[in-house]
C-alpha positions in Angstrom: 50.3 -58.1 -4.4 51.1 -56.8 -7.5 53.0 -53.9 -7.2 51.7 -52.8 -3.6 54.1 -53.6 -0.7 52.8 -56.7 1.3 51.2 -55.5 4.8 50.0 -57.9 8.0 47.2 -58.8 8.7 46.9 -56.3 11.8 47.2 -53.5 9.3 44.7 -53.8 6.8 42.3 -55.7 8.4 40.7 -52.7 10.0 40.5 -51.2 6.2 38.7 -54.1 5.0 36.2 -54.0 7.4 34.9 -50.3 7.4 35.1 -51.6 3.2 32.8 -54.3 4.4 30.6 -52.4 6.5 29.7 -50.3 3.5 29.2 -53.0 1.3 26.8 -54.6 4.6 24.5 -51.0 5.0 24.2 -51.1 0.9 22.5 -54.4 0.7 21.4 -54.5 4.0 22.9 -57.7 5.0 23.1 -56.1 8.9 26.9 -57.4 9.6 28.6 -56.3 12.2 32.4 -56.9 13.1 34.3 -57.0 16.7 38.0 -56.3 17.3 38.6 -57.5 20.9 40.9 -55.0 22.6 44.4 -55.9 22.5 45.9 -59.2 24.6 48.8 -58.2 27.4 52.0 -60.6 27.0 50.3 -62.5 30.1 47.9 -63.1 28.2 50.1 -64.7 25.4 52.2 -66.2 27.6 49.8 -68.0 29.5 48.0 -69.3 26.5 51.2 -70.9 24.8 52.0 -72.3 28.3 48.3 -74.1 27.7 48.8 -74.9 24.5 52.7 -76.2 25.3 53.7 -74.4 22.0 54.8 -70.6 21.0 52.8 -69.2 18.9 54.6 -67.5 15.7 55.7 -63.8 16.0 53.0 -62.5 13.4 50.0 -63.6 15.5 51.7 -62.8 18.4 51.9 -59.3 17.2 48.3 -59.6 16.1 47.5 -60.1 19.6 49.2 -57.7 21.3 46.7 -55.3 18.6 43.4 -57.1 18.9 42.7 -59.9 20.9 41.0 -62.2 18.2 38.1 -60.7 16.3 34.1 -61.5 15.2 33.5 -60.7 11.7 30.1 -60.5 9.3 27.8 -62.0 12.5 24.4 -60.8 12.7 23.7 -61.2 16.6 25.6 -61.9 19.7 24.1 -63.6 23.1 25.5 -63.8 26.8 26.2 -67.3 27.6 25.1 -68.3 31.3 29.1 -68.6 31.9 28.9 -65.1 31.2 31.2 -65.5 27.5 29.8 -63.7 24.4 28.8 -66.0 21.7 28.7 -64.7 17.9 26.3 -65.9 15.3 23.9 -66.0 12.3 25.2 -64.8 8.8 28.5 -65.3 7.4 30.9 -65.4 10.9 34.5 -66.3 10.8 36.2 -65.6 14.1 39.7 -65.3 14.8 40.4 -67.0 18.7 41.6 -64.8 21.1 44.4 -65.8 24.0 41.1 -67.2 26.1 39.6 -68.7 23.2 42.7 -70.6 21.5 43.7 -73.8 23.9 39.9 -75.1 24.5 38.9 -74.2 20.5 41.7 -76.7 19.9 40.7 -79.7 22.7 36.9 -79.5 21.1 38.1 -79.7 17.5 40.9 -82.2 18.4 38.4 -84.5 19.7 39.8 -87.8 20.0 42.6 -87.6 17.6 46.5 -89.1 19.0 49.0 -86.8 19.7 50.7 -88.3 16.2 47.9 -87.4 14.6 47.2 -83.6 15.7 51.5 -83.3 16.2 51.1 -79.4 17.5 48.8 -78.2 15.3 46.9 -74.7 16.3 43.7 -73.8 14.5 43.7 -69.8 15.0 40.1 -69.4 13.3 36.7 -70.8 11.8 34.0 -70.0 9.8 30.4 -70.4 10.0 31.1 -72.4 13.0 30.5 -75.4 11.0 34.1 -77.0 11.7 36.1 -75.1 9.1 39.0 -73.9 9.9 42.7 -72.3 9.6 45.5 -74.1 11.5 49.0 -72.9 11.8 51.1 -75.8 11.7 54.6 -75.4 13.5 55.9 -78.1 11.3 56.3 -76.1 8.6 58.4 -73.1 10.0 60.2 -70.4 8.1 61.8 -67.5 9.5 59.8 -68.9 12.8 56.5 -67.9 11.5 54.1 -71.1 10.8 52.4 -72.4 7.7 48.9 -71.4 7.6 46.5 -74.7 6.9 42.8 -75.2 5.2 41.9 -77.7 8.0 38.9 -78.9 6.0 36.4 -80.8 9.0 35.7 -83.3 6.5 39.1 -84.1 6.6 42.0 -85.7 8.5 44.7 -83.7 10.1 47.6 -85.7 7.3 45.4 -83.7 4.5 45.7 -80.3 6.3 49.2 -80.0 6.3 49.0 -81.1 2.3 46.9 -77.6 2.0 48.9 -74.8 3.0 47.5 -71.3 2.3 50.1 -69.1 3.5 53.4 -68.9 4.8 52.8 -67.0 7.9 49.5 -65.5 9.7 50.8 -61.9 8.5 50.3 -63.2 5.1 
């Protein structure tokens, strides 16, 4: 980062969005941006019992400060289930604690357990099938690669295309 001291995730995202908001009124692209309010460990703990994985200390920690987030949709619509669904413009969403397990059955579709082998895609754009995986495979200091999960590609490529070293980075 060239100088600057390396921050989380959790810490400058809220920076980056009142930058994007500015940059949204100016050419009147009318995005908006949602921080869910903050996960409870029950809520963690329940959702890595689903999944049948921990997830990694940095999006844990993410978590426990927002609950997921909704960023650069245009317009949001109650579902008859009574869930909020983002959409139009540019969204990327990060999956909150009731989000994460089915996100992962619907985009794991009919892949083997060899093939997916504890993947966990945390995000996706557009919701066209793009996404960001953490990949417990790759583990330092028991934080988990981050992975371009590309939908026109296999789960063997993701873990060829790591992005980060941890969610916090």
């Amino acid at each position: 980062m060239c100088g600057r001291e390396k921050r989380a995730v959790f810490e400058w995202l809220p920076e980056q969005i009142e930058q994007a908001k500015i940059i949204s009124k100016e050419f009147e692209q009318g995005w908006k941006f949602r921080l869910n309010p903050p996960a409870t460990k029950a809520d963690i703990d329940s959702c890595e019992a689903a999944l049948g994985i921990p997830l990694p200390p940095s999006y844990r920690e993410f978590l426990l400060q927002w609950n997921g987030a909704h960023l650069f949709y245009t317009h949001k619509s109650l579902l008859p289930d009574g869930n909020v669904w983002y959409h139009e413009g540019r969204m990327f969403s990060i999956q909150s604690t009731h989000e994460l397990f089915d996100f992962n059955q619907e985009e794991r579709g009919d892949l083997s357990d060899e093939e997916w082998d504890s993947l966990i895609l945390f995000c996706n754009y557009n919701g066209g099938g793009d996404s960001c995986g953490l990949n417990p495979a790759q583990t330092t200091n028991s934080e988990y690669a981050v992975l371009d999960c590309d939908h026109d590609s296999h789960p063997v490529e993701w873990r060829q295309a790591k992005i980060a070293s941890s969610f916090a980075e």
